[in-house]
C-alpha positions as CSV (number, residue, x, y, z in Angstrom):
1,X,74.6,103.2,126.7
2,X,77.4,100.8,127.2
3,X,79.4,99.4,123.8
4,X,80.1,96.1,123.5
5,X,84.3,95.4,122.8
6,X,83.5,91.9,121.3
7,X,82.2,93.7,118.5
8,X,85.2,95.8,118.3
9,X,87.3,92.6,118.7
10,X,85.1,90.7,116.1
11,X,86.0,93.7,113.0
12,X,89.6,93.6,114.5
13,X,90.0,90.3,114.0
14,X,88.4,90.2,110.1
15,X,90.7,93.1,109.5
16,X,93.6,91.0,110.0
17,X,92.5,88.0,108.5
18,X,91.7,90.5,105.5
19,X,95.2,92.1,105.5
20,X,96.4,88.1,105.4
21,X,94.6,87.1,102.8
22,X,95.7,90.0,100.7
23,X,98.7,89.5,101.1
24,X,98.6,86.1,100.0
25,X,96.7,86.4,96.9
26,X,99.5,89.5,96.0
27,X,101.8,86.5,96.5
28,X,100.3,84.3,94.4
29,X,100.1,87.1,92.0
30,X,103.3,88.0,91.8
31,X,104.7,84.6,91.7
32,X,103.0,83.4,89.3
33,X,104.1,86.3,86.7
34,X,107.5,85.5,87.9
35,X,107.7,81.6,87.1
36,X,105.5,83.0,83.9
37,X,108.7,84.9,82.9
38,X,111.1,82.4,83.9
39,X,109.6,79.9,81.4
40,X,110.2,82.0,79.0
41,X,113.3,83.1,78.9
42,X,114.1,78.9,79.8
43,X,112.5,78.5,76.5
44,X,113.8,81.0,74.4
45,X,117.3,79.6,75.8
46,X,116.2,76.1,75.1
47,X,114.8,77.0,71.2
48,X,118.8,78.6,70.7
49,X,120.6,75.4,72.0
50,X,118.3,73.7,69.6
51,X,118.9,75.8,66.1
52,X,123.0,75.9,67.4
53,X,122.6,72.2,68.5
54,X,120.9,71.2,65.3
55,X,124.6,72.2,63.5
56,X,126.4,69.8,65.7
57,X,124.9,67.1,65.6
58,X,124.2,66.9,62.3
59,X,127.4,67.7,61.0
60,X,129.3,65.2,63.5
61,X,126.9,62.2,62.6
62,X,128.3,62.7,58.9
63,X,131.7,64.3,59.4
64,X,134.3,62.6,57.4
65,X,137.1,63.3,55.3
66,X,136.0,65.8,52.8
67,X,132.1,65.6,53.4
68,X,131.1,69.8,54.1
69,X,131.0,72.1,51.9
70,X,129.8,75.2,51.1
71,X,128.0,76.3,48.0
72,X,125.8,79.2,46.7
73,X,122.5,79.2,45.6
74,X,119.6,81.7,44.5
75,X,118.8,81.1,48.3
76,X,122.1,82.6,49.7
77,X,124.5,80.1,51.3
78,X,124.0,75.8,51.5
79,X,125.6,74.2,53.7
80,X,126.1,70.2,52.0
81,X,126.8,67.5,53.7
82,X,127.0,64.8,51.5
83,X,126.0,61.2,52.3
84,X,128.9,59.0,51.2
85,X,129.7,59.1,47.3
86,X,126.2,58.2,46.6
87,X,125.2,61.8,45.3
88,X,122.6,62.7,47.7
89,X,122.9,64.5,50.7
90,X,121.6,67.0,53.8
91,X,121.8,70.7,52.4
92,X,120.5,73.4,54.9
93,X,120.0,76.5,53.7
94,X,117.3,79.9,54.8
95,X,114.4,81.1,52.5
96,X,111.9,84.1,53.6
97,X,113.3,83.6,57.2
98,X,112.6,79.8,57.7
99,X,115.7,77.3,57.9
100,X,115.4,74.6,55.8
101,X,116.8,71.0,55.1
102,X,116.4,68.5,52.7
103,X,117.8,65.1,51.6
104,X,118.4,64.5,48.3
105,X,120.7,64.6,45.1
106,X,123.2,67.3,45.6
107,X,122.5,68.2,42.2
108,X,118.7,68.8,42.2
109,X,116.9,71.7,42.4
110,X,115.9,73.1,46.1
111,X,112.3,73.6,46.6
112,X,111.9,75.5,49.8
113,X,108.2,75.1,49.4
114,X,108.7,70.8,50.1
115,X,111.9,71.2,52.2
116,X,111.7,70.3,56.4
117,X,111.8,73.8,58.1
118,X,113.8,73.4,60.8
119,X,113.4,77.0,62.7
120,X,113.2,80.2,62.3
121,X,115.8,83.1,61.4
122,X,116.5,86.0,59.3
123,X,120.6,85.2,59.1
124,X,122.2,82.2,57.7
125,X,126.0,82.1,57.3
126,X,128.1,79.1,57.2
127,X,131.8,79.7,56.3
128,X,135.1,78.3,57.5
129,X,137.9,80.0,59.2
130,X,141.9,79.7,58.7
131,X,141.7,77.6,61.7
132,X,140.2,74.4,60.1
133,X,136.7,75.0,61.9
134,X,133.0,75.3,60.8
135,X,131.3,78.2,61.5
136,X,127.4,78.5,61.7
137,X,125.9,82.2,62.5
138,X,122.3,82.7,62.8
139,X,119.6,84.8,64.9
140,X,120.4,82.5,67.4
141,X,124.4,83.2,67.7
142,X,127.2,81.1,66.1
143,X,128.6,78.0,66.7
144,X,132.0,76.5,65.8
145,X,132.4,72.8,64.8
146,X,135.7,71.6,64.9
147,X,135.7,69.3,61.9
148,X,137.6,65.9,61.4
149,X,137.5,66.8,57.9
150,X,138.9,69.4,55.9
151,X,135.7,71.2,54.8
152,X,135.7,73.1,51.3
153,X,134.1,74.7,48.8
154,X,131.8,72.0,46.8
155,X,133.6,71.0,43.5
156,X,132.0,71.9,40.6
């Protein structure tokens, strides 16, 4: 009995394309758990800047002589920015781990339950150092805002 090699050749040749094919869907595998991962720690990264950036802007848009304080509330720490010398004005502050602003009189109430949450985090702590500059720490990290104004303690 004689053995045909095509045959041979034929399973040889599936093999390989086998092994090839394998080997790319293991490729496609792994790559896509790796750009999965990637994404997100790009937008972890990206939701920091944002909280940190948040600080930034909004204090710069209103920084001017005298215009940040910092006061105390039954919700720890407020950071006011007043508006002018109209009586209103943005106050951030954290309640039950959200971080929340509002505009409005700088003498009314907060009500956390109405107020914009802007993100999320268990540690809020605006203070200034010696050096003039605005310090912001959350979950996130800190930032420090040079200010143009001298910021205080809000006047009673």
């Amino acid at each position: 009995m004689k053995r045909s090699s095509g045959s041979f050749l034929g399973l040889y040749t599936i093999g390989v394309a086998a092994l090839f094919l394998a080997g790319f869907l293991l490729l496609v595998v792994f790559g896509a758990k790796t750009y999965q991962t990637i994404v997100g720690v790009q937008s972890g990264n990206n939701q920091t800047r944002e909280l940190l950036g948040y600080f930034t802007t909004c204090i710069a848009a209103n920084d001017a002589q005298g215009s940040v304080y910092i006061s105390e509330s039954e919700y720890g720490p407020v950071l006011e920015i007043p508006d002018g010398t109209s009586g209103y004005g943005i106050r951030i502050y954290c309640t039950a781990g959200e971080l929340k602003e509002t505009y409005a009189s700088l003498q009314a109430p907060l009500t956390p339950e109405q107020d914009i949450s802007i993100g999320t985090t268990e540690l809020f702590r605006p203070e200034f150092s010696e050096e003039g500059l605005l310090r912001v720490t959350t979950d996130a990290g800190s930032i420090y805002i040079n200010l143009r104004s001298e910021g205080s303690e809000r006047p009673s």
